[in-house]
N, C-alpha and C positions, 0 to 999 in steps of 0.2 A: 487606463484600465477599462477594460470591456463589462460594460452594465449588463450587459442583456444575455452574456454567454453564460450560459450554465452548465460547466463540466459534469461529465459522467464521469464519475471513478469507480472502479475495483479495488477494495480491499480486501487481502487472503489473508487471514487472520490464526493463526495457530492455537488450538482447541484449547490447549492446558493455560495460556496465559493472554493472551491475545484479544480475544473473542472473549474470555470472561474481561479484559480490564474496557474494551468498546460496551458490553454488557453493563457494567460495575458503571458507566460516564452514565451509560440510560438511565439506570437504578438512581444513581445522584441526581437527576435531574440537569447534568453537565453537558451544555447543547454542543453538539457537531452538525455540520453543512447536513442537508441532507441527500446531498449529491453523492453519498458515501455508500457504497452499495457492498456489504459483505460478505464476504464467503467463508465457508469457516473449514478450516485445512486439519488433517491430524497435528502437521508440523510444518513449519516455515520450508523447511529442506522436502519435502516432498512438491514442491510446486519448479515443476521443470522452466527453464525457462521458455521456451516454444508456447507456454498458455500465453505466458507474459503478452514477448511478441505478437501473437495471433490475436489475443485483444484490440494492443496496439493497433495493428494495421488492420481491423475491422471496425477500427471507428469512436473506442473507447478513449477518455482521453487523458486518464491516468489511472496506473495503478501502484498499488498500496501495499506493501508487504509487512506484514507486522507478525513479529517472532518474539521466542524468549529471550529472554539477557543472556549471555554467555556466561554456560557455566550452570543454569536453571534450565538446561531442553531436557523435556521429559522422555528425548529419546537420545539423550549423551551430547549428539555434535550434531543432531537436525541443525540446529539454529549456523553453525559454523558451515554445513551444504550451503544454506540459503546464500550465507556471505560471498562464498565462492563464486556461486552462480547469481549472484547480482551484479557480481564484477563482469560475466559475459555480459548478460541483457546490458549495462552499461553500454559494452563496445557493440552490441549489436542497434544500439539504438540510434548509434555515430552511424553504423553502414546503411541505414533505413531513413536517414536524415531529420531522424526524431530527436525533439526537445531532451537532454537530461531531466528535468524537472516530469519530465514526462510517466517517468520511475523513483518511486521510494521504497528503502528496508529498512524499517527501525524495529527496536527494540520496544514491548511492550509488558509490561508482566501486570496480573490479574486485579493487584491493585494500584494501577496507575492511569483510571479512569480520564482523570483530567489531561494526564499527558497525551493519551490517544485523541481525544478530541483538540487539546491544540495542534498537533501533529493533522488531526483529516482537516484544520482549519487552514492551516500552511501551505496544506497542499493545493486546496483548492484555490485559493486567495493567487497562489502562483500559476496555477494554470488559467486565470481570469484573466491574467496580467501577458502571458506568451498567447491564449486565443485556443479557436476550437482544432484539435488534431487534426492535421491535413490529410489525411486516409479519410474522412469521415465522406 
């Protein structure tokens, strides 16, 4: 494991459950990395994947996608886009010769404070472990 690398991530965090349950970990006093840098989206499914990638290959060295539970998007099937289109950036991440670990989409809802910080801890912990993004 790499001591000294300290990933930068992007997490797009979806307004209605997202961004409040990373809020709700602050409010508890529930630590995450601080490598966790967040953006806060209307909806999981609004975030193209092209941001993704252009992160990626400008240097970032994960990111984070955090949505509602299926079945809870405040805009019907946002959160089911997002799924679709995490399965491109998947294969886009193959053609770009980038880590999988390199991308995550999980599910997050407003009170599952603690889950979103184990979730930014996993993430990070794994991108210590594969090293800094070769674009960077």
């Amino acid at each position: 494991m790499n001591d000294t690398f300290e990933p930068v991530v992007l997490s797009f965090c979806c307004n209605w459950c997202s961004y409040a349950g990373a809020d709700a970990a602050g409010t508890a006093k529930v630590q995450y990395p601080k490598n966790i840098h967040i953006i806060r989206l209307m909806c999981s499914g609004m975030l193209h994947p092209n941001v993704v990638i252009d992160a990626l290959t400008n240097g970032v060295d994960g990111v984070l996608v955090c949505g509602c539970h299926p079945g809870d998007c405040h805009y019907q099937e946002g959160n089911i886009k997002a799924e679709n289109r995490a399965e491109a950036i998947e294969l886009m991440l193959e053609d770009f010769g980038l880590e999988p670990e390199r991308f995550r989409l999980e599910w997050v809802s407003a009170s599952e404070g603690p889950q979103f910080a184990r979730i930014a801890t996993e993430m990070v912990d794994a991108l210590k472990e594969i090293g800094p993004n070769p674009y960077k």
